[in-house]
LUMGULO-681842 format. One record per residue (C-alpha): residue in one letter; x, y, z; chain. Coordinates in nm, 3 decimals, padded with zeros to 5 digits. Each point is the difference from the previous one (the first is absolute). Example, Ala and Ser with C-alpha at 12.3 -4.5 7.8 and 13.67 -1.06 7.14 Angstrom:
BEGIN
r xx yy zz c
A 01.230 -00.450 00.780 A $
S 00.137 00.344 -00.066 A $
//
This chain:
BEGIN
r xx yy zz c
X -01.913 -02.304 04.561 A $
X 00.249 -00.249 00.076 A $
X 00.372 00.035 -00.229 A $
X -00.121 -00.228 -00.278 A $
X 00.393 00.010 -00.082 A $
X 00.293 -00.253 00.174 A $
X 00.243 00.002 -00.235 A $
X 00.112 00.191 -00.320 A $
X 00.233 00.064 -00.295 A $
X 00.002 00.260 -00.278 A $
X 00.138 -00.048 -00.393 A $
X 00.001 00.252 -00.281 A $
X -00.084 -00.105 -00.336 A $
X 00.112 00.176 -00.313 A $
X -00.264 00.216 00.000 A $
X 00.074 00.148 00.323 A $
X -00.303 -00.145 00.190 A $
X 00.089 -00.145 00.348 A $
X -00.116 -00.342 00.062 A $
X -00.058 -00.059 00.366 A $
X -00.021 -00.375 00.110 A $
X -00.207 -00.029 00.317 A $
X 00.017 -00.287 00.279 A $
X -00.428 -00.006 00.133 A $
X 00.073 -00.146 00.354 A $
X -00.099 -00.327 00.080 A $
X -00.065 -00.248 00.263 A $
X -00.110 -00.319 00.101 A $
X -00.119 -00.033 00.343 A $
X 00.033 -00.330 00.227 A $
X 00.199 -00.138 -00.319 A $
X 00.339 -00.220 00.084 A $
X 00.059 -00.005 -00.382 A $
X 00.166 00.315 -00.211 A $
X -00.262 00.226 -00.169 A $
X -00.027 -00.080 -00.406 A $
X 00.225 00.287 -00.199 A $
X -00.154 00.157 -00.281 A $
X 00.020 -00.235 -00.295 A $
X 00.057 -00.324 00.259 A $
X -00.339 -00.105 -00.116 A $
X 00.053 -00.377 00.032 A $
X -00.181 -00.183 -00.224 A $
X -00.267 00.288 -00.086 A $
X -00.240 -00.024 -00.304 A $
X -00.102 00.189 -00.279 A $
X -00.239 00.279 00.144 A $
X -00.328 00.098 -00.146 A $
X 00.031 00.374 00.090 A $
X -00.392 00.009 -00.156 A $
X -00.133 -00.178 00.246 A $
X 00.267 -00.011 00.313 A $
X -00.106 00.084 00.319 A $
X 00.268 00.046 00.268 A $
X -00.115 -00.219 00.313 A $
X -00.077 00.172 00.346 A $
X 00.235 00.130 00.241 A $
X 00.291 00.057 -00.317 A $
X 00.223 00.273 00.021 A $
X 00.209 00.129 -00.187 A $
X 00.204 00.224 00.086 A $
X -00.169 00.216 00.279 A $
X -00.321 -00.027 -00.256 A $
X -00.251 -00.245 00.152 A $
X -00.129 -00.133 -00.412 A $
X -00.248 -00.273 00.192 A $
X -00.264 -00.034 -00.252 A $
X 00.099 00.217 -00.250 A $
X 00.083 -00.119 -00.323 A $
X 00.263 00.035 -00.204 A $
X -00.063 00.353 -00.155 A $
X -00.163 00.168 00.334 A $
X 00.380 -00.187 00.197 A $
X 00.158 00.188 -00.321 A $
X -00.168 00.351 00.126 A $
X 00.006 -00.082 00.344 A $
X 00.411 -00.037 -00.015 A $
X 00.057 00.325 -00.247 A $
X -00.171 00.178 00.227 A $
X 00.168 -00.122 00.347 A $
X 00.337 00.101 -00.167 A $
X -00.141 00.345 -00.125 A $
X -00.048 00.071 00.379 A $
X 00.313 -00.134 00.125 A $
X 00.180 00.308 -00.175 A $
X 00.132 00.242 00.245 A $
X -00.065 00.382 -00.024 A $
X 00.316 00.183 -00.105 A $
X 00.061 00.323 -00.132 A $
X 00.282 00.085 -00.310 A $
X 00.115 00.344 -00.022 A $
X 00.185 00.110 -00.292 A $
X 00.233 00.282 00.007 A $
X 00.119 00.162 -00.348 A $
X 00.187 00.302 00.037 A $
X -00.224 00.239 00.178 A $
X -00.322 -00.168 -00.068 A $
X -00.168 -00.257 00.203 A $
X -00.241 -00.334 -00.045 A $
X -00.143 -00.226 00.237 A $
X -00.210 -00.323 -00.058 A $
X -00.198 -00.229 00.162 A $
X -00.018 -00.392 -00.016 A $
X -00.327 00.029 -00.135 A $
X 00.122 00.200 -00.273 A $
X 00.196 -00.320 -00.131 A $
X -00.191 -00.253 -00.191 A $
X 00.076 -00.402 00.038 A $
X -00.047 -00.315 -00.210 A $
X -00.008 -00.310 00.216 A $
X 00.086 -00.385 -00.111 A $
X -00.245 -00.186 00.268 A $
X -00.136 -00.265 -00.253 A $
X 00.310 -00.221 00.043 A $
X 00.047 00.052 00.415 A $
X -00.434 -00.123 -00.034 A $
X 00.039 -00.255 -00.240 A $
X 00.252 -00.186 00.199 A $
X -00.196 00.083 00.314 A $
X -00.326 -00.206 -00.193 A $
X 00.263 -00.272 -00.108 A $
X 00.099 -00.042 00.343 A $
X -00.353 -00.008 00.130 A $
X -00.107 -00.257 -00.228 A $
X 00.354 -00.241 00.054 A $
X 00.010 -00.270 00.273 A $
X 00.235 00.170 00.185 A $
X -00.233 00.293 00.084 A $
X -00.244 -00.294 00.154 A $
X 00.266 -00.173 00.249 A $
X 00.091 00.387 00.123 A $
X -00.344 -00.024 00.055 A $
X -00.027 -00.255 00.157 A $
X 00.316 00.009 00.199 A $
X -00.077 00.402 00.080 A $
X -00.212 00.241 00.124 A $
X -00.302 00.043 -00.273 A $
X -00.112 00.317 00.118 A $
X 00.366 00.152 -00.053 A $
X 00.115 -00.092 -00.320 A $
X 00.215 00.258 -00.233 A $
X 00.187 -00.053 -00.320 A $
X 00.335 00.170 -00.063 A $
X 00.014 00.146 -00.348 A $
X 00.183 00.254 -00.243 A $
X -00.170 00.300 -00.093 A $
X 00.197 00.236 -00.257 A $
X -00.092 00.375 -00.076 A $
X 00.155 00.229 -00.261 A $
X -00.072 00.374 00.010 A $
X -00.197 00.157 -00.294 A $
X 00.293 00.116 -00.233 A $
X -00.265 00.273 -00.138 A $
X -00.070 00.116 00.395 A $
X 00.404 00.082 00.021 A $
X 00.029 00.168 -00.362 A $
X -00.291 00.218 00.104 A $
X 00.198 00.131 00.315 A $
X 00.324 00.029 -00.137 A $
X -00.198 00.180 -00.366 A $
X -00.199 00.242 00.264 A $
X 00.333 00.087 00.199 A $
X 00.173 00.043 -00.388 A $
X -00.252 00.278 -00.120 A $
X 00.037 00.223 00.308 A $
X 00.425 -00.024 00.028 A $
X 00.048 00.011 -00.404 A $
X 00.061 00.295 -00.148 A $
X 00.080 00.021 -00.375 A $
X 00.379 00.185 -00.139 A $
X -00.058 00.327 -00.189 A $
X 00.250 00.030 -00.278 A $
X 00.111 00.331 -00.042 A $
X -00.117 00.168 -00.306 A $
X 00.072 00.233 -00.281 A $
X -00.237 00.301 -00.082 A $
X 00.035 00.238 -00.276 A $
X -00.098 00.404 -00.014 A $
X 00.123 00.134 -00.307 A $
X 00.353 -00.045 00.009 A $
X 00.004 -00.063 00.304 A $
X 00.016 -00.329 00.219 A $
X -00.122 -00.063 00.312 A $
X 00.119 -00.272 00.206 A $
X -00.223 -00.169 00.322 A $
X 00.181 -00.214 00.236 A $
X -00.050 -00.342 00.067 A $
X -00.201 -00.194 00.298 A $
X 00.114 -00.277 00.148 A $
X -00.217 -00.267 00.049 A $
X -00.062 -00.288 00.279 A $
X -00.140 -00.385 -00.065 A $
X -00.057 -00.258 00.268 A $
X 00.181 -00.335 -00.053 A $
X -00.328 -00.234 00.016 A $
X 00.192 -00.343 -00.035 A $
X 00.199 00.102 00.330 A $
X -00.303 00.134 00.188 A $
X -00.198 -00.342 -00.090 A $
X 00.306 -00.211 00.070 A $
X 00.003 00.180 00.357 A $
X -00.373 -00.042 00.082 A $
X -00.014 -00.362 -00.117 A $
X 00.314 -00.068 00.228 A $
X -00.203 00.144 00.314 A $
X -00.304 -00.192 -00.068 A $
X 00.058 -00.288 00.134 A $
X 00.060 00.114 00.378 A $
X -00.255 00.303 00.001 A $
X -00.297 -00.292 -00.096 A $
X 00.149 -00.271 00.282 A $
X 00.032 00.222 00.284 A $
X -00.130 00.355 -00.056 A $
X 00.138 00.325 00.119 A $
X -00.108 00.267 00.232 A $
X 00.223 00.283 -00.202 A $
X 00.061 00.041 -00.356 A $
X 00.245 -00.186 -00.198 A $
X 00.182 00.247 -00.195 A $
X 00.147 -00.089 -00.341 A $
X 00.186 00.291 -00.152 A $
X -00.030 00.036 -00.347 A $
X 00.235 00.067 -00.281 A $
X -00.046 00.331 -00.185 A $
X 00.243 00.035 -00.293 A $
X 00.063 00.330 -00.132 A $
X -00.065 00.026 -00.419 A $
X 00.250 00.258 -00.163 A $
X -00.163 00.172 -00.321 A $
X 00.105 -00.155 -00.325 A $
X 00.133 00.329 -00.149 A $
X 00.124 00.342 00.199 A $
X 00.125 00.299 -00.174 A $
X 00.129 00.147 00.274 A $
X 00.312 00.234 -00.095 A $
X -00.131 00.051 -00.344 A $
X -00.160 00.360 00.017 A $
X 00.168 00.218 -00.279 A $
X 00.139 -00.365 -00.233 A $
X -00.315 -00.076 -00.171 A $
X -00.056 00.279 -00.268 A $
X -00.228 00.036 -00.271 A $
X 00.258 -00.144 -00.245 A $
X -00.218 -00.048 -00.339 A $
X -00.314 00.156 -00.117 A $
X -00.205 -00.157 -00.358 A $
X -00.316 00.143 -00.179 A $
X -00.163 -00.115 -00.269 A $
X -00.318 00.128 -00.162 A $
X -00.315 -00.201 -00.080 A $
X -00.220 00.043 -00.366 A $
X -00.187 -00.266 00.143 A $
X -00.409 -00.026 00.069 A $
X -00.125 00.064 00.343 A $
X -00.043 -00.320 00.077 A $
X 00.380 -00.088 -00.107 A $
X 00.088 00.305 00.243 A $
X -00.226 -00.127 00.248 A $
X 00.172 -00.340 -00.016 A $
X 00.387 00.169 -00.003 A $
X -00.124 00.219 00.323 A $
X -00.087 -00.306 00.175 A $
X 00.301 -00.190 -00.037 A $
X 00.228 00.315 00.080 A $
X -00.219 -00.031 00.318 A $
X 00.073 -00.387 00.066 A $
X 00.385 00.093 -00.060 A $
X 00.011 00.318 00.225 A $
X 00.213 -00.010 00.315 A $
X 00.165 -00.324 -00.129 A $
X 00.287 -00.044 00.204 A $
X 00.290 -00.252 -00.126 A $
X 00.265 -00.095 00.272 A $
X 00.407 -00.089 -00.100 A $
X -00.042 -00.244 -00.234 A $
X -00.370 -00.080 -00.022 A $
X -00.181 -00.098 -00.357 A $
X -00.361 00.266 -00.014 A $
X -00.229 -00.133 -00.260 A $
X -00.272 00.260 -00.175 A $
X -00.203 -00.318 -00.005 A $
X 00.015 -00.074 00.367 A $
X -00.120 00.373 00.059 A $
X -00.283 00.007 -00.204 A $
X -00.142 -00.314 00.010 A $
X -00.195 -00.123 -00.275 A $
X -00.063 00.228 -00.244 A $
X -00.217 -00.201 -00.203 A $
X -00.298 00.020 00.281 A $
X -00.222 00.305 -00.006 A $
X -00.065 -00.140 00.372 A $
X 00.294 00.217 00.063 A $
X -00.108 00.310 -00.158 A $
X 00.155 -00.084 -00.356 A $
X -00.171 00.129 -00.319 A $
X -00.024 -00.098 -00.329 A $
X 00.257 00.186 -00.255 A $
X 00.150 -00.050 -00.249 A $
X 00.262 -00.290 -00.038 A $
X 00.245 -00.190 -00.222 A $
X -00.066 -00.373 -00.032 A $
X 00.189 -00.209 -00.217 A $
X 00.080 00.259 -00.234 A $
X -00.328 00.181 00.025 A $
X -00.174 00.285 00.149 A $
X -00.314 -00.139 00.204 A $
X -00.173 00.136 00.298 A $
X 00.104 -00.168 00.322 A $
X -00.026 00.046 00.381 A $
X 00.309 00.201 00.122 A $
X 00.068 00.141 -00.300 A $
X 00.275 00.308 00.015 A $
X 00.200 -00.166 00.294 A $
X 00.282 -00.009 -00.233 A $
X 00.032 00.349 00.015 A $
X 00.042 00.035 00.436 A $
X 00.251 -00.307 -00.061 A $
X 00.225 00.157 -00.277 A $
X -00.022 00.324 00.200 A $
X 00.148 -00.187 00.316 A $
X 00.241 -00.139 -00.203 A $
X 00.185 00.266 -00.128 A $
X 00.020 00.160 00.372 A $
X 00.128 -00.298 00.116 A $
X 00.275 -00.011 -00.275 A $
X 00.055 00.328 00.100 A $
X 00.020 -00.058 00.346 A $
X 00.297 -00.284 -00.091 A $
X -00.229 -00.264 00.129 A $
X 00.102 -00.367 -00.175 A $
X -00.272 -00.132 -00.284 A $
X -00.085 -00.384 00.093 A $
X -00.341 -00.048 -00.220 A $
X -00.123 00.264 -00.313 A $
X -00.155 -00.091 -00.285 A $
X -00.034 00.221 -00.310 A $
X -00.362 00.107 -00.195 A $
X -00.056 -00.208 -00.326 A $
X -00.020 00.397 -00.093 A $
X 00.167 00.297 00.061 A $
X -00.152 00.208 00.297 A $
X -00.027 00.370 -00.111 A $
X 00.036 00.127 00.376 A $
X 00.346 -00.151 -00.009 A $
X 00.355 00.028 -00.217 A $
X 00.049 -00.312 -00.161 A $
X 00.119 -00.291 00.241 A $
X -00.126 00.132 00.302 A $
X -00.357 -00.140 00.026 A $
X -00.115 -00.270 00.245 A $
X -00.281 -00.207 -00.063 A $
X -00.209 -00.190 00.272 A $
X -00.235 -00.285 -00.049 A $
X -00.078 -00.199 00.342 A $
X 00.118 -00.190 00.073 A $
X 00.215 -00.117 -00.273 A $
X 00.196 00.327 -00.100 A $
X 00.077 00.232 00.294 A $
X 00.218 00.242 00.079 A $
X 00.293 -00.097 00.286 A $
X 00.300 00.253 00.145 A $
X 00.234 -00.052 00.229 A $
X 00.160 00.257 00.251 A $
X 00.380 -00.064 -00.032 A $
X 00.081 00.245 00.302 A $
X 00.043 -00.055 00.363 A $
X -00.291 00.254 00.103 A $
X -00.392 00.015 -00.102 A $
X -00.164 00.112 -00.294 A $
X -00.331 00.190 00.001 A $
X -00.198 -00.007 -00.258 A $
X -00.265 00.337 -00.070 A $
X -00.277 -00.080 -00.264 A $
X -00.290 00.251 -00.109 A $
X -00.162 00.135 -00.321 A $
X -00.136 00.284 -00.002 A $
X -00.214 00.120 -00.272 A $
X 00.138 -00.194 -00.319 A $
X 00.408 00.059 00.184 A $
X 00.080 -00.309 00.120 A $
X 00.303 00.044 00.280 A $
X 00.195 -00.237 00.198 A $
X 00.310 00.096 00.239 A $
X 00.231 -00.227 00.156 A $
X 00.169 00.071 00.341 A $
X 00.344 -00.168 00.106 A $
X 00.376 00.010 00.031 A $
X 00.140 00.251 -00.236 A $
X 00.321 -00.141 -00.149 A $
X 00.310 00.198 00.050 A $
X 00.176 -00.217 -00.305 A $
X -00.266 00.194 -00.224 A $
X -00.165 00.321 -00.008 A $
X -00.216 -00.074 -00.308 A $
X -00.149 -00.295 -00.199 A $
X -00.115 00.080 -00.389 A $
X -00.207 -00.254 -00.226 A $
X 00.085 -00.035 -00.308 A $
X -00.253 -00.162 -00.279 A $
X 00.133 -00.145 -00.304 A $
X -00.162 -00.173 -00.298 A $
X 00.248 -00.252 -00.195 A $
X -00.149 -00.187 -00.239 A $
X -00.334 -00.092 -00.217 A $
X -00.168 -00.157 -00.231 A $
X -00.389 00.008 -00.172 A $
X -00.140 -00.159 00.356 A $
X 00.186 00.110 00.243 A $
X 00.288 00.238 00.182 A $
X 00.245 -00.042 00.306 A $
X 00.034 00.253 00.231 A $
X 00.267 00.018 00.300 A $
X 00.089 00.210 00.293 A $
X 00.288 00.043 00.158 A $
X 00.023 00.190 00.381 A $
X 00.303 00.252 -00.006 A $
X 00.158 00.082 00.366 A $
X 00.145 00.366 00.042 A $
X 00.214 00.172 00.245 A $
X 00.084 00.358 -00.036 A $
X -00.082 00.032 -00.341 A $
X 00.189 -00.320 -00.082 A $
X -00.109 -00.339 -00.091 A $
X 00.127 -00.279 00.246 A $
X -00.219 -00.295 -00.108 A $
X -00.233 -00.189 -00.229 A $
X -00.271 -00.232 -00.001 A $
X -00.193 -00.185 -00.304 A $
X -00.331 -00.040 00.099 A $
X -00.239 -00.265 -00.055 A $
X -00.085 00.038 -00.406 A $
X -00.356 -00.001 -00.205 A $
X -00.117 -00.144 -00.309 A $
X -00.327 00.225 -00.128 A $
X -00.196 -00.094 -00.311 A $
X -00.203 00.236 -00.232 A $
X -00.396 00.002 00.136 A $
X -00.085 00.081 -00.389 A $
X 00.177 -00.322 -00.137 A $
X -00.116 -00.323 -00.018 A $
X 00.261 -00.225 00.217 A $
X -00.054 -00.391 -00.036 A $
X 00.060 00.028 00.363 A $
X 00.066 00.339 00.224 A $
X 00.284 00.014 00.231 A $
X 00.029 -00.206 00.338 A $
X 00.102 00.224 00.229 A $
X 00.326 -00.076 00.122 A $
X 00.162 00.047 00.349 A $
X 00.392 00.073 -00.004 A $
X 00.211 00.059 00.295 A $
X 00.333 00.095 -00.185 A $
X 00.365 00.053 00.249 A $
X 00.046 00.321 00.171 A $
X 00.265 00.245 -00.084 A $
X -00.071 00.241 00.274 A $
X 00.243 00.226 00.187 A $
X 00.193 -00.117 00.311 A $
X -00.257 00.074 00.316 A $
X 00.136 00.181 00.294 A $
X -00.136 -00.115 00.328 A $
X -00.093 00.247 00.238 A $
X 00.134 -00.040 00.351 A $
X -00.341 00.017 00.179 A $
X -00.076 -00.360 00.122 A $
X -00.230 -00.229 -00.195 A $
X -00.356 00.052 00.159 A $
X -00.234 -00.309 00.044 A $
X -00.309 00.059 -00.225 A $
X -00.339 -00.125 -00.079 A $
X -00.313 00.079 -00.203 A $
X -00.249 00.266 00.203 A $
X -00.329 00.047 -00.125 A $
X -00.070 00.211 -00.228 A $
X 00.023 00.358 -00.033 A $
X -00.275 00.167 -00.185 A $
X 00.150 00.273 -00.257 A $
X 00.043 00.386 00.164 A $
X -00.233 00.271 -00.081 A $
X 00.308 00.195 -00.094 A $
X 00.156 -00.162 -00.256 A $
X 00.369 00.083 -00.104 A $
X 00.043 00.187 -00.361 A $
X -00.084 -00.192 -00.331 A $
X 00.249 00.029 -00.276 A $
X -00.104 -00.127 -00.379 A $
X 00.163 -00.309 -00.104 A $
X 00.247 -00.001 -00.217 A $
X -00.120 -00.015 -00.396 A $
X 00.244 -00.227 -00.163 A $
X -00.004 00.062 -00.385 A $
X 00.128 -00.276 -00.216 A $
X 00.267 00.057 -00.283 A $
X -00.034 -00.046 -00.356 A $
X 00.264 -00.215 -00.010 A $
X 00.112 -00.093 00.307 A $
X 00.339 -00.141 00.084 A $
X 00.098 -00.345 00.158 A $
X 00.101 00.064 00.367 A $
X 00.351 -00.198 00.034 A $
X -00.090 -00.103 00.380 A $
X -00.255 -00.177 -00.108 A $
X 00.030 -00.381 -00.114 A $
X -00.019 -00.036 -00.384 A $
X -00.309 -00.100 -00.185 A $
X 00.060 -00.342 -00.126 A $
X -00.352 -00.015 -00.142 A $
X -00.026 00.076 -00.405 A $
X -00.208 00.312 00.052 A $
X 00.011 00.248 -00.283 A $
X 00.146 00.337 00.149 A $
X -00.202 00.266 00.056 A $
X -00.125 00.222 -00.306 A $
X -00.171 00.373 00.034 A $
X -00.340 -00.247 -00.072 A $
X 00.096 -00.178 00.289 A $
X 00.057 00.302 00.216 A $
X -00.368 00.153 -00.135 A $
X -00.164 -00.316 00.097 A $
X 00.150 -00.003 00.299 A $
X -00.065 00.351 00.133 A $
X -00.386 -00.089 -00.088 A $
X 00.082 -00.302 00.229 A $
X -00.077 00.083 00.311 A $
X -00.380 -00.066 00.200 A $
X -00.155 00.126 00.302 A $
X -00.036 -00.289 00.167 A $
//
């Protein structure tokens, strides 16, 4: 078929398309006058494209539209353009692989109505009738504009196909703990095409493959950017240690263990990087749902025991809170029971209710923390792996209750640092206010989260260079688990004395009587 193309021009709008203005050819044989311009329509009229019929002998273009009307002329010239685009070949190159497509595997929107419309105008205007009757009626053609865009979604679906055979996702590298052990697997780096290059390069060859063709490929080299994992721990083999170990035992029902085994499981293999906030929330997900496995158990709501979904998660939180005090990590969120937990000293519960109370640490070092939960039997156990400290050798709890009166008791803790037998620093932690389950309270206890200033010893940095870091998936909990040791039983004073590190009650509490000390040593609830 003859080039239906004389002349063209190619724009890009912001959406990347390329818009590609083509001159049809015209001519006007035995004519002394210039041939009308597109949109030189003289004085034209308004054109009834229902019922237009273009008169014989009209061209437009190189597309003879003689007794067509105005919606077959509107086929007719789509279809001459479709034709008029050459065969080319693209190849694209991306490191070692390669692509090649066709022209017919690009997909085109064309603007004819306008380049028609104007052709009817003309045909209908009195200057169409003196080239008439000044020309050649059997050779008659009208010059007119014909635009074309190329099918954003036909470009996306190259450059998407190329993406999903170069990419290839980053493996972080991971901890994995055997006992005491920890293993460490190396990272992968990863590759990603850059698709807004690629498109930019095969829209900007476009324009001159569909105009003239090509007998070999058009190669566009494509960008391939190398991804780096977010966290290595290269060069840490023999730093991260099993450096605190917590067990607490459960009096709970089965379905309260049930519910602590299953959020030990949601917490195992936690990892949290230099710096990073883990939430016991964000690892179990909503506990409320028996969708995800939580039972029933027991529960206290507003001051009362009930039965509600999830009840006993208290327990798996309290027992990964006093590991990670232990461990030296930094308390951001606790909240206290409106009772005492038996399973814990005084002070040293955490309560969770999701989402409003929840349990939040912080890992103050410059290497990762790995966090082993499991129960096994009614032993719940959960080990933390890190940095081990050189400004400490040891961290002790201590549990203290300070005041009370007929409703209710305060209870503190305080972490104590040790080095060589010798303490080197101190740290109040967040306090509780518990009330009596058998006395009637107007209102029980809101629990309270504190975040009081750290007294801890001076830190000694280890020369090793601060690794990158990131969170790996999960690690289920070893087969071999490391050695359980009983908790430590905490047995409260008759008459306990004030601790002078401690800020002084300003509240007028009665001080604490032998009754008191009974009542409290009954205190304390298993859940």
């Amino acid at each position: 078929m003859k080039n239906f193309f004389k002349a063209f021009t190619f724009k890009r709008s912001l959406c990347l398309l390329v818009a590609m203005v083509v001159m049809l050819s015209a001519t006007l044989v035995a004519c002394d006058k210039d041939k009308p311009q597109s949109g030189d329509t003289g004085a034209s009229s308004t054109v009834d494209t229902k019922n237009f019929v273009f008169p014989e002998n009209f061209v437009i273009g190189t597309v003879n539209v003689s007794g067509k009307t105005y919606e077959e002329a509107l086929k007719a010239v789509e279809e001459g353009v479709i034709t008029s685009i050459k065969s080319f070949t693209l190849k694209i190159e991306a490191e070692d692989k390669e692509f090649e497509y066709k022209d017919t595997d690009f997909q085109w929107d064309f603007e004819v109505e306008e380049a028609v419309l104007e052709a009817a105008e003309y045909a209908e205007s009195k200057d169409y009738k003196n080239d008439m009757s000044m020309g050649d009626p059997n050779s008659v053609s009208y010059e007119a504009g014909v635009s074309y865009t190329v099918k954003e979604e036909s470009v996306n679906a190259i450059v998407e196909a190329v993406a999903k055979e170069v990419n290839v996702k980053a493996v972080d590298s991971t901890l994995a703990v055997d006992g005491d052990n920890v293993t460490i697997s190396r990272e992968k780096v990863g590759k990603e095409l850059d698709k807004e290059d690629l498109t930019n390069k095969i829209l900007l060859e476009l324009p001159a493959l569909a105009t003239s063709g090509n007998k070999e490929p058009k190669v566009i080299k494509a960008v391939v950017n190398e991804i780096k994992p977010a966290y290595n721990f290269e060069g840490l083999d023999g730093e991260i240690k099993l450096i605190s170990t917590y067990s607490t035992y459960s009096e709970n029902t089965a379905d309260g263990n049930h519910n602590m085994a299953l959020a030990l499981e949601a917490c195992n293999g936690s990892v949290i990087n230099p710096g990073e906030v883990w939430s016991f929330n964000e690892c179990t997900g909503d506990s409320n749902l028996e969708s995800l496995g939580y039972r029933p158990a027991t529960v206290i709501m507003n001051g009362e025991f009930e039965q509600g979904i999830g009840g006993g998660i208290c327990q798996a939180s309290t027992t990964i809170y006093n590991a990670a005090l232990l461990a030296n990590m930094d308390v951001v969120e606790r909240y206290c029971h409106a009772y005492q937990s038996a399973y814990v000293p005084a002070g040293r519960d955490a309560t969770i209710d999701y989402p409003n109370l929840d349990l939040k640490l912080s890992n103050p070092t410059d290497y990762p923390m790995y966090m082993q939960c499991y129960m096994e039997g009614v032993c719940l156990t959960v080990n933390i792996f890190g940095w081990d400290d050189p400004s400490f050798d040891e961290i002790e709890i201590e549990s203290y209750v300070h005041s009370s009166d007929k409703y209710s008791y305060r209870a503190s803790s305080e972490r104590v640092y040790y080095l060589d037998g010798e303490e080197v620093g101190r740290e109040e932690l967040p306090s509780s206010w518990y009330d009596y389950p058998d006395v009637d309270e107007p209102e029980p206890t809101k629990p309270k989260a504190t975040k009081p200033a750290a007294t801890k010893p001076q830190t000694t940095k280890p020369q090793a260079t601060k690794p990158k870091a990131t969170k790996p998936a999960a690690t289920p909990a070893p087969e071999t688990k490391p050695a359980v040791t009983n908790p430590p039983v905490t047995t409260l004073p008759p008459e306990p004395e004030e601790i002078t590190t401690l800020p002084p009650v300003t509240e007028e509490i009665p001080k604490e009587t032998s009754a008191n000390a009974e009542q409290i040593s009954t205190a304390a609830v298993n859940y």
